[in-house]
C-alpha positions as CSV (number, residue, x, y, z in Angstrom):
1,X,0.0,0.0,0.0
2,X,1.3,3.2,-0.7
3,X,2.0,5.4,2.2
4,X,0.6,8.6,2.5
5,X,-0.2,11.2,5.0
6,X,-3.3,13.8,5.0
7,X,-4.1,16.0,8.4
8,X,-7.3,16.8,7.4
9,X,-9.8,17.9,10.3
10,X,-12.9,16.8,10.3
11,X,-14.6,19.9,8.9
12,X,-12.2,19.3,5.7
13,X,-12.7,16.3,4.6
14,X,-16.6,15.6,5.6
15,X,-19.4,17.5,4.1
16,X,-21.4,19.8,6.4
17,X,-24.8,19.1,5.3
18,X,-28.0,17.6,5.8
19,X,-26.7,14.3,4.9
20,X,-24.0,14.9,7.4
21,X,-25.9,15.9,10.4
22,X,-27.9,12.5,9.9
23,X,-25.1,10.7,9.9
24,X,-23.7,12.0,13.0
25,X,-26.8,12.2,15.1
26,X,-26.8,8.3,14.3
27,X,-23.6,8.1,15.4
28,X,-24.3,9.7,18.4
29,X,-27.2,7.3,19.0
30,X,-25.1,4.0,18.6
31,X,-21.9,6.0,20.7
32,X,-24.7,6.8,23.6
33,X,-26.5,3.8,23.5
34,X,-23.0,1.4,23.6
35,X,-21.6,3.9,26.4
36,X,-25.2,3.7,28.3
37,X,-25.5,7.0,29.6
38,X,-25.7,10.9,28.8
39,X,-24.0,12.2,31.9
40,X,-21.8,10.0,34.1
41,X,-23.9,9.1,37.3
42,X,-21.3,11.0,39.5
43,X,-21.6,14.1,36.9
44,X,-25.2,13.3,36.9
45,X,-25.6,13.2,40.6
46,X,-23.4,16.0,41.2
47,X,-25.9,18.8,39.3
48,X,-27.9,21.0,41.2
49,X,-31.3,22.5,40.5
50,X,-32.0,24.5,37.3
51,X,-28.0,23.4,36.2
52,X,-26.1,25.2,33.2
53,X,-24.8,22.8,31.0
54,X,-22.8,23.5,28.3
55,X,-22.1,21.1,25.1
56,X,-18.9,22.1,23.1
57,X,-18.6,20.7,19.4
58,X,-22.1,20.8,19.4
59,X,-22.8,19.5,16.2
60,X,-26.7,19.5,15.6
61,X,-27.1,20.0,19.6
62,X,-28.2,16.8,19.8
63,X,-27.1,15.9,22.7
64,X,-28.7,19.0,24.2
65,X,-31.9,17.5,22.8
66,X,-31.4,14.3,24.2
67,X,-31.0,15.4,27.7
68,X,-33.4,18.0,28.3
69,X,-35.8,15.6,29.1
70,X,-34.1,14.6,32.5
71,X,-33.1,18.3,33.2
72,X,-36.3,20.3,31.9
73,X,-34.8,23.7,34.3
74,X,-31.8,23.3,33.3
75,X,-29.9,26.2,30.8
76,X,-28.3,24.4,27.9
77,X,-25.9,26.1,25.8
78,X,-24.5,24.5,22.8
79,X,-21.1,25.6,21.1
80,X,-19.6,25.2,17.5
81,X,-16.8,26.3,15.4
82,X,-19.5,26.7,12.4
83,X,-23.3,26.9,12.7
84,X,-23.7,25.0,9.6
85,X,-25.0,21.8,11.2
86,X,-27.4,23.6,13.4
87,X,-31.1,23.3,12.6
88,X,-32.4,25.6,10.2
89,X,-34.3,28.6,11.6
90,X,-37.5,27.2,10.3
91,X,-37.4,24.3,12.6
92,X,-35.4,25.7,15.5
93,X,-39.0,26.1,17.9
94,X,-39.7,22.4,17.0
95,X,-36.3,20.8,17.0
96,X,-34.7,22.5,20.5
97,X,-35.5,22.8,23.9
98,X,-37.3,26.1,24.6
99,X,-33.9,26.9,27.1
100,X,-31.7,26.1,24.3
101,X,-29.3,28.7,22.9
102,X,-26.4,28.2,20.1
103,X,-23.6,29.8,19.8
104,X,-19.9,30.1,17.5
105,X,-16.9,29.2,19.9
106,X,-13.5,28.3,19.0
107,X,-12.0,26.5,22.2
108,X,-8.5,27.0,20.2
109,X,-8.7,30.5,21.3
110,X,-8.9,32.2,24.4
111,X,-12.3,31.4,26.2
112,X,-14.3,35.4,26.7
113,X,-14.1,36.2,30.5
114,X,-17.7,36.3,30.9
115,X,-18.2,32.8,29.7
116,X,-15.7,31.5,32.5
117,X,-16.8,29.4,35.5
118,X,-20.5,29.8,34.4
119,X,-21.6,26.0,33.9
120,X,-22.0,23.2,36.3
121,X,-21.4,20.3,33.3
122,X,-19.4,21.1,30.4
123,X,-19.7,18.2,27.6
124,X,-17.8,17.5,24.5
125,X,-17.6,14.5,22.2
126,X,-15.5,13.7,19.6
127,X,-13.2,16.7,18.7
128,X,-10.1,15.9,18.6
129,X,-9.7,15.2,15.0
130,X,-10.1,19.0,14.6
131,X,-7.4,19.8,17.0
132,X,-4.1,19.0,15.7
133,X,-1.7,17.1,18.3
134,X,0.6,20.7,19.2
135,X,-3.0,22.1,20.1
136,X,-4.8,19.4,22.5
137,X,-3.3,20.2,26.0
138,X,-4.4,23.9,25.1
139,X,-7.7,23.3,24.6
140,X,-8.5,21.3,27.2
141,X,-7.0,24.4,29.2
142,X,-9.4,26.5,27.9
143,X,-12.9,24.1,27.7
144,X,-11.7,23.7,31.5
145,X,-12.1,27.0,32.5
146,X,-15.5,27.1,31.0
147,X,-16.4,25.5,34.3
148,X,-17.3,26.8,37.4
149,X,-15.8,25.9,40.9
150,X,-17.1,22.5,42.1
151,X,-18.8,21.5,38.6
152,X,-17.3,18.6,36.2
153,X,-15.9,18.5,32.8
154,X,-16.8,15.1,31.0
155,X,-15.4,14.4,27.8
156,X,-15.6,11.8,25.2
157,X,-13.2,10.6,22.1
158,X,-12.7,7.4,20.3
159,X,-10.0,5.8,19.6
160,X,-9.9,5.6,16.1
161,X,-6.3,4.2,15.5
162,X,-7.0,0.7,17.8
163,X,-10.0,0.4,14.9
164,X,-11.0,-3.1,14.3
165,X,-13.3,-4.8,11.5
166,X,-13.7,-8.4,12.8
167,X,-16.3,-11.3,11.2
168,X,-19.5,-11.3,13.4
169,X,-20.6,-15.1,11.8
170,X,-19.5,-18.2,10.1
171,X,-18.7,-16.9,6.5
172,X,-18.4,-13.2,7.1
173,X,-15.8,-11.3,4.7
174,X,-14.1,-8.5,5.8
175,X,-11.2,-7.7,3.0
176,X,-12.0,-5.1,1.3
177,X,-13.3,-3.1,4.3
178,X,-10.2,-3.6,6.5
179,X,-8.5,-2.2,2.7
180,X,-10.2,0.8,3.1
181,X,-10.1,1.0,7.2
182,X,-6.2,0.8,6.5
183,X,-6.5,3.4,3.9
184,X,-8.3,5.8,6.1
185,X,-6.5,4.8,8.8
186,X,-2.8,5.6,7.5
187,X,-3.9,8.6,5.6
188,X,-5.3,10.6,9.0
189,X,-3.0,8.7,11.6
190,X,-1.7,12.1,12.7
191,X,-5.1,13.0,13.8
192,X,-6.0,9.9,15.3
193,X,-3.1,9.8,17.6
194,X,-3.6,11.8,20.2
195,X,-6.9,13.2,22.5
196,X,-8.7,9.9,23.5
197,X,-5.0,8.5,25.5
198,X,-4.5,11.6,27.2
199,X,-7.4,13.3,28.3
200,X,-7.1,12.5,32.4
201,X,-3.5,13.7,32.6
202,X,-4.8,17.0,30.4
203,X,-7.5,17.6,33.2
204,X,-5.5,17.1,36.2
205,X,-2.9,19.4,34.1
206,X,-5.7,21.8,33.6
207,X,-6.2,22.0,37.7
208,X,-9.3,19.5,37.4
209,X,-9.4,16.9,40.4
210,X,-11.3,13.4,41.1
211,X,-10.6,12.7,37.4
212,X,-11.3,9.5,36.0
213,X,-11.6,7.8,32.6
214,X,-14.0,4.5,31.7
215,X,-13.3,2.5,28.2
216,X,-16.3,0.9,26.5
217,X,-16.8,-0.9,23.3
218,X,-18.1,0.4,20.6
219,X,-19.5,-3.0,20.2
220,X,-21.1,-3.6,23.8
221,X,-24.8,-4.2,21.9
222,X,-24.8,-6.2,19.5
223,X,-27.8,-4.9,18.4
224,X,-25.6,-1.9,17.0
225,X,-22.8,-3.4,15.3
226,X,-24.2,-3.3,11.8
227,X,-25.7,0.5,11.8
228,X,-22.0,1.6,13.6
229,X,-20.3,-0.1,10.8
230,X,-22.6,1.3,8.2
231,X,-21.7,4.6,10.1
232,X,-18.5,4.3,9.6
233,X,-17.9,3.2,6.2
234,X,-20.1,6.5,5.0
235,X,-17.6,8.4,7.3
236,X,-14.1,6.3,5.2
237,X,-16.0,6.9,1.6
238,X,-16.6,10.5,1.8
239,X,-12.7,10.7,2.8
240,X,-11.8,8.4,-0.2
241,X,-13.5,10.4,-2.4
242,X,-12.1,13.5,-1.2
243,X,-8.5,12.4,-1.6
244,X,-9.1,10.8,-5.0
245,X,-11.1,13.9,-6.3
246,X,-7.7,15.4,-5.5
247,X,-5.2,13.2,-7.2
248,X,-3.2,12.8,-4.1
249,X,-1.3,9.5,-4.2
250,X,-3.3,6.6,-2.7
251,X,-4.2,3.0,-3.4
252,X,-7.6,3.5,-5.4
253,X,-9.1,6.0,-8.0
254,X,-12.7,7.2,-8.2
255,X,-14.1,4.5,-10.3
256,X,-12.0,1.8,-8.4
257,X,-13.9,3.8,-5.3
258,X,-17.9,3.3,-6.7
259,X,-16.8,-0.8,-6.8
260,X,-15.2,-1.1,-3.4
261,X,-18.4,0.3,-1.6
262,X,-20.3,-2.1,-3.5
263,X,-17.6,-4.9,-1.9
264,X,-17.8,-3.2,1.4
265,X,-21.4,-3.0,1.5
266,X,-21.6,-6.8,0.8
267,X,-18.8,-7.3,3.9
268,X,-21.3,-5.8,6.2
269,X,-24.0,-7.4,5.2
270,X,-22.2,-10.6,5.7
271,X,-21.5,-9.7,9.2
272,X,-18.5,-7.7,8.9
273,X,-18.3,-5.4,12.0
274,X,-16.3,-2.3,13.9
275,X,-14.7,-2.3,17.0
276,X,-13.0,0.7,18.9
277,X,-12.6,1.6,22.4
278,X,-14.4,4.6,23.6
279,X,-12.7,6.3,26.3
280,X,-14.7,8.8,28.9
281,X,-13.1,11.0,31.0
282,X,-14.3,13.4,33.8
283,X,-13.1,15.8,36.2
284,X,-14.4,18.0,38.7
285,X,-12.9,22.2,39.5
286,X,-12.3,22.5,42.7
287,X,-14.6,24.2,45.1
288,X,-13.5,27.8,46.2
């Protein structure tokens, strides 16, 4: 295979779109669903009435949406580098909570004074393909002080590199797709290395205390395999195509591409399935 490097974030080489936000609020689903809970029951237990909560890397704001229901009083503030996954304007009243606000933040850059020590729980999932390596300590610096004294930070990545594509029954194939897993893997290594193996000594770094991490498979249910597989090979195409549009140097052309997600397709359906660890980590400021 030839070897080839590309340190594309995520907002590069994925589509922001309508297509896009489906995808990830499936992905979301299976991740929550395999993890089996929102909030940590010590972050859970440790909110007090009418809580500000704050969700960085927002997304859709999905995971807003899916926990308002067990914190109807609470505030929940959702933050982006882009708006362009949020919910049009024309379905905002029917698609977010009525205490719902969104917002642009960059958590590369300093965090505004008045947004500092404000929110009980702050939340983020899956960024750290946007941050390059030189820039993670930093930002977990500055989500940190988004938190006020006595509230937690909890904070979610995958670990992308340790990906897997095992055969879930007697005659499953899985060739071509661990081809293309290898592809994507090699090509966005850079991006993959770092954030989900480092994130309790970042906290505690960041002045955070009681910090601990729990792994879980992205394979727990079983029930989920074939949709987080799915998931992920629509996440590997779009890549694919973008580095082949580009005639950049890598093992497959566009119409080589059309045939292999045929193949891949076929793999899944056979009972081809993913496998990562998901690492969560969480840490609370200290009181004053």
């Amino acid at each position: 295979m030839t070897t080839f490097k590309m340190r594309y974030a995520y907002a590069e080489r994925t589509g922001r779109d309508e297509a896009e936000a489906r995808r990830l609020d499936e992905q979301f689903d299976l991740l929550t669903r395999n993890i089996g809970y929102l909030l940590h029951p010590i972050v859970s237990a440790s909110l007090p009435s009418n809580p500000c909560i704050a969700d960085i890397g927002t997304g859709t704001g999905i995971f807003l949406r899916a926990l308002y229901p067990s914190v109807p009083d609470a505030q929940l503030d959702g933050y982006d580098i882009s708006a362009a996954l949020y919910p049009s304007a024309s379905t905002l009243p029917s698609t977010l909570p009525p205490n719902n606000t969104l917002s642009l933040l960059d958590a590369r850059k300093p965090i505004p004074e008045p947004m500092r020590g404000v929110y009980d729980v702050v939340h983020v999932r899956l960024i750290a393909t946007d941050i390059p390596p030189e820039e993670w300590s930093a930002v977990v610096r500055n989500v940190s002080l988004l938190v006020k004294p006595g509230g937690y930070l909890q904070w979610e990545e995958c670990d992308i590199a340790g990906l897997k594509y095992l055969r879930g029954r007697d005659g499953s194939r899985v060739e071509k797709t661990r081809v293309m897993g290898a592809a994507f893997l090699e090509g966005m290594r850079e991006r993959f290395a770092h954030g989900w193996n480092t994130m309790s000594e970042d906290m505690r770094a960041a002045g955070l205390v009681d910090v601990d991490t729990e792994v879980i498979s992205s394979d727990r249910l079983p029930e989920t395999r074939e949709r987080m597989t799915v998931n992920s090979k629509q996440d590997i195409f779009a890549w694919a195509r973008l580095v082949a549009k580009q005639g950049l140097p890598v093992p497959f052309t566009a119409a080589q591409l059309e045939r292999t997600e045929k193949e891949v397709s076929e793999e899944i359906a056979s009972g081809c399935y993913v496998r990562f660890d998901i690492h969560v980590a969480f840490g609370r400021k200290p009181a004053e």
